[in-house]
C-alpha positions as CSV (number, residue, x, y, z in Angstrom):
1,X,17.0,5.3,8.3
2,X,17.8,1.7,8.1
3,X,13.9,0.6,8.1
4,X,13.0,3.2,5.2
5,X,16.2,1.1,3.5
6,X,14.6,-2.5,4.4
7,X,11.2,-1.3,3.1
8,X,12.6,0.4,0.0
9,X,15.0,-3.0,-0.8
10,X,11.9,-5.5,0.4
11,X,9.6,-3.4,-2.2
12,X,12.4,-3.1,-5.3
13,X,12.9,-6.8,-4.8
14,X,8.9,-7.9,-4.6
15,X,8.6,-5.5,-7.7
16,X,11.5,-7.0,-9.7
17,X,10.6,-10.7,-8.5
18,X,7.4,-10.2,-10.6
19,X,8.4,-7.9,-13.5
20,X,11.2,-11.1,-14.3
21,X,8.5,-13.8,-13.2
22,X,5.6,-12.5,-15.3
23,X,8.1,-11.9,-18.7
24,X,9.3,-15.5,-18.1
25,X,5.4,-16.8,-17.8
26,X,4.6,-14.9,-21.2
27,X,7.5,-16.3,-22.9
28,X,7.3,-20.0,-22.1
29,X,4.0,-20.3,-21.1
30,X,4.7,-23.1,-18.6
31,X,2.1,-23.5,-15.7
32,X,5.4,-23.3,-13.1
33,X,6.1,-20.4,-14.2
34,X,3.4,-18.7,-12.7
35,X,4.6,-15.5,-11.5
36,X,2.7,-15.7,-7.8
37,X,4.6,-18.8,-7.3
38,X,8.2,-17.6,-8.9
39,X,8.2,-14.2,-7.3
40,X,7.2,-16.0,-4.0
41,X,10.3,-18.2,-4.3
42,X,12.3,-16.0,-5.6
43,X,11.7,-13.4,-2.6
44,X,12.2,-15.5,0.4
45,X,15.3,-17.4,-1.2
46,X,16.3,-13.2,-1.6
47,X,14.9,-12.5,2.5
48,X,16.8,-15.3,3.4
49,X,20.0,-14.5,1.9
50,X,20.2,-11.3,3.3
51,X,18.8,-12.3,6.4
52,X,15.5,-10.6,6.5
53,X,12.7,-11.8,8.5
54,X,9.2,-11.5,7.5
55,X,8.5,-8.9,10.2
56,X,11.4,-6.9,8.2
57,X,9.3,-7.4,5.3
58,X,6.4,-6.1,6.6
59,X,6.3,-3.0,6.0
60,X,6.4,-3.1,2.3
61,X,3.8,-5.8,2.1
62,X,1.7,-3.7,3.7
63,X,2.3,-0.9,1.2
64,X,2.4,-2.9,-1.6
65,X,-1.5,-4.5,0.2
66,X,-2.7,-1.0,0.0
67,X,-2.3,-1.3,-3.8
68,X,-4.6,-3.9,-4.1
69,X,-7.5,-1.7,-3.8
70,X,-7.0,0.5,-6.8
71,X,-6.1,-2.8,-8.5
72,X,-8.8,-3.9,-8.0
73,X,-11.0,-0.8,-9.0
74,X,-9.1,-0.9,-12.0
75,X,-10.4,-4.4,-13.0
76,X,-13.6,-2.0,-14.1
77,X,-11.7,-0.7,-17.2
78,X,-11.6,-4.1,-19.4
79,X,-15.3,-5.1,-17.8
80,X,-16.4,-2.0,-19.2
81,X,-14.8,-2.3,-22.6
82,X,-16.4,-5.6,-22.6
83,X,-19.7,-4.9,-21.5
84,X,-21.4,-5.9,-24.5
85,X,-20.0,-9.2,-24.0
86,X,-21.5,-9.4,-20.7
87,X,-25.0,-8.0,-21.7
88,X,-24.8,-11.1,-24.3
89,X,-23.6,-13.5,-21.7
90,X,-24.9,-12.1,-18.9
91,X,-27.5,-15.4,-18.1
92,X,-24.7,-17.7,-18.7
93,X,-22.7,-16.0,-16.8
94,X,-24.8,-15.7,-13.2
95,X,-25.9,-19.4,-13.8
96,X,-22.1,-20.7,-14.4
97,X,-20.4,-18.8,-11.8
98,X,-23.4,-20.1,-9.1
99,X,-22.6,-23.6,-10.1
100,X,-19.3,-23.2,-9.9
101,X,-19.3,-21.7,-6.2
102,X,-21.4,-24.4,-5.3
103,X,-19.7,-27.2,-6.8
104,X,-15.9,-25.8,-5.4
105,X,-17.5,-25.9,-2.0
106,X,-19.5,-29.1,-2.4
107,X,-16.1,-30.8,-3.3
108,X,-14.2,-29.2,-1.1
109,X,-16.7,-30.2,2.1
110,X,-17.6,-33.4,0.7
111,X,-13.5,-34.6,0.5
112,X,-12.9,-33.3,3.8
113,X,-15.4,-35.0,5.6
114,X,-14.1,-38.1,3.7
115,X,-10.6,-37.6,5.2
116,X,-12.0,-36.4,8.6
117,X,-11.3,-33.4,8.9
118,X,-12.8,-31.2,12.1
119,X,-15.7,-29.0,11.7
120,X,-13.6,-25.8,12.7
121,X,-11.3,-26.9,9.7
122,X,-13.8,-27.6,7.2
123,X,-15.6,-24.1,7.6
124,X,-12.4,-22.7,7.3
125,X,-11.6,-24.2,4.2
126,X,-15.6,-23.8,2.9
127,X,-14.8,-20.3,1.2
128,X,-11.1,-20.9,-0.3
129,X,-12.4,-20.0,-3.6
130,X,-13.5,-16.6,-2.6
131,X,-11.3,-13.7,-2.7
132,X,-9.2,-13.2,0.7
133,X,-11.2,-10.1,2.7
134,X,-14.7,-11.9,2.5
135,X,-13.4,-15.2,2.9
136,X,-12.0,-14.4,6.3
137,X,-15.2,-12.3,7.2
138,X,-17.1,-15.7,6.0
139,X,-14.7,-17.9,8.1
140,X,-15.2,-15.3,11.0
141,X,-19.0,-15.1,10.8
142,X,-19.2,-19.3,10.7
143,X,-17.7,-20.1,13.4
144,X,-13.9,-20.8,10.9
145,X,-10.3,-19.9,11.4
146,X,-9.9,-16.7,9.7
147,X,-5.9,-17.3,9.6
148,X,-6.0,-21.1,8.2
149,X,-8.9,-19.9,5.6
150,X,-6.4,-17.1,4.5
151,X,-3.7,-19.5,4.1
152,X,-5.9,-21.7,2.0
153,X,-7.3,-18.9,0.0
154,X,-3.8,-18.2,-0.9
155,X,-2.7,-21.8,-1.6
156,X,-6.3,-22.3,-3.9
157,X,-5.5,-19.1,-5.9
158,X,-1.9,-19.9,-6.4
159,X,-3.0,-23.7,-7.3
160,X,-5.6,-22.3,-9.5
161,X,-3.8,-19.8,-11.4
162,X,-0.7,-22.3,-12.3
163,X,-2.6,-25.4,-13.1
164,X,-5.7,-24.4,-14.4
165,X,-5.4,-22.3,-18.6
166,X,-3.1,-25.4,-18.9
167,X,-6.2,-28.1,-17.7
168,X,-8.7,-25.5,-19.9
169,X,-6.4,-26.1,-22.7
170,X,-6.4,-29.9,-22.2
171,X,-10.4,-29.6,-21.9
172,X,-9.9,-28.1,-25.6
173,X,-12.0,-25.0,-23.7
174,X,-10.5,-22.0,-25.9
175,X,-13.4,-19.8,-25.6
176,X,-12.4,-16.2,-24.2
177,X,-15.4,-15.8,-21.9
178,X,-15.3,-19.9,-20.4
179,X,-11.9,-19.2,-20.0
180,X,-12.0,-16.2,-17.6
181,X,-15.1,-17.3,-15.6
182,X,-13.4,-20.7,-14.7
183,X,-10.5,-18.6,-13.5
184,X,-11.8,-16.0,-11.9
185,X,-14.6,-18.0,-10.2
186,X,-12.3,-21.0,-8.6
187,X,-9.2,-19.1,-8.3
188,X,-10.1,-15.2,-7.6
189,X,-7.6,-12.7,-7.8
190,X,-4.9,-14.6,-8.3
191,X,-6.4,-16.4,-11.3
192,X,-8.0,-13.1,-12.9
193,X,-4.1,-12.1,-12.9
194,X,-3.4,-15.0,-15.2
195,X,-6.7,-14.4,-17.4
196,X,-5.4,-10.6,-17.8
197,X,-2.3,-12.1,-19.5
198,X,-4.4,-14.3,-22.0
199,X,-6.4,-11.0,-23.1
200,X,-8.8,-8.0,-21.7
201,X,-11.8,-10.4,-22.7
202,X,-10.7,-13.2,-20.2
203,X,-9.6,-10.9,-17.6
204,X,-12.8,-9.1,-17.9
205,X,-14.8,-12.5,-17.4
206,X,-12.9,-13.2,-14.6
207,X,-13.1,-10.2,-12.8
208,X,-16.9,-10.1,-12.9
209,X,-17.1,-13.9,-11.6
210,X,-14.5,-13.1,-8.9
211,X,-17.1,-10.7,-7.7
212,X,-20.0,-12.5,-8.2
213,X,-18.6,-15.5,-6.0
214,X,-18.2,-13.6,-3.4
215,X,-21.0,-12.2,-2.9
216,X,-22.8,-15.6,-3.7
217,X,-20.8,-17.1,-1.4
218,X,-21.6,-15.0,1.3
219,X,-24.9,-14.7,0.9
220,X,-25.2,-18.7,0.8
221,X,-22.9,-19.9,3.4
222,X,-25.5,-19.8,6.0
223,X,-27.8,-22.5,4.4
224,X,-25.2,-24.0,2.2
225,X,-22.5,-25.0,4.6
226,X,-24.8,-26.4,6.9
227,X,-25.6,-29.6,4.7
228,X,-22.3,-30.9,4.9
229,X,-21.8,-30.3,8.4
230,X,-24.3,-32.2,10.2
């Protein structure tokens, strides 16, 4: 009785967290107000208070995980309404989302070897950009830390998503279909939840380029990571 309670509080308060994050985000517009990072704070202050553990919390992130996948099946509603804008783009599109994979691990890579940083590490980092599931399998497959690349895949998305409409703004970048494919391609789920709340268009774009990445990204890792290895 008392664990259906814990799961049924721990899910009410994720729920809430976000509902009151993401109406504060659309309202002020401020990058830290993104509602990943409020709701994150906002639930472990909550956890804490109570004195929850994270094991107590299980549970409901674990239910709340198993929504992710009709989430993300859902993501092929506004890519279908836009699909003439992806038939139009659809060149652009491949070719910008290839350079952007390869330039976020390039950096990446490149900045770790400068601050020298392990081999382990650095293929464990490699694939932050990519959504969580096949960034882990990357991480696995390479020889990485599937735990420290989730952590990072989390961190990058969270980063992403708060910092980066405001630097597209800055960049004078206002274009709906730029806009998602920068999101969706650096910062994956996280950042195709922020493109949903500039419009279906951007959250379209990013949705397609978080898929994209990931399958570019796995199918380059092999020979990619390689050159900054050795």
């Amino acid at each position: 009785m008392m664990k259906a309670v814990i799961l049924a509080f721990s899910a009410v308060i994720t729920v809430s967290a976000y509902i009151g994050s993401r109406s504060l985000f659309l309202r002020y517009k401020h990058p830290l107000l993104n509602p990943v990072f409020v709701s994150t704070v906002v639930i472990i202050t909550i956890l804490k208070g109570v004195n929850l553990t994270f094991d107590d919390y299980q549970p409901a992130k674990e239910v709340m995980t198993f929504l992710l996948g009709p989430a993300t099946v859902a993501l092929a509603l506004p890519l279908y309404k836009n699909r003439k804008v992806l038939g139009s783009y659809a060149l652009p599109v491949f070719t910008g989302v290839a350079a952007g994979s390869l330039a976020t691990i390039a950096a990446v890579l490149l900045v770790g070897r400068i601050a020298g940083l392990s081999r382990g590490i650095l293929i464990s980092i490699a694939p932050k950009s990519v959504t969580a599931p096949i960034a882990v399998e990357i991480s696995r497959l390479a020889g990485g830390e599937p735990s420290l690349t989730a952590a990072f895949v989390v961190a990058t998305g969270m980063i992403g998503s708060m910092i980066g409409p405001a630097l597209l703004s800055r960049l004078k970048i206002g274009d709906p279909v730029a806009r998602g494919l920068a999101l969706g391609t650096t910062s994956h789920g996280q950042g195709t939840a922020i493109a949903l709340l500039e419009g279906e268009t951007q959250g379209a774009m990013a949705g397609i380029a978080m898929a994209i990445a990931a399958v570019f990204t796995a199918l380059i890792a092999p020979i990619y990571f390689p050159l900054f290895l050795h």
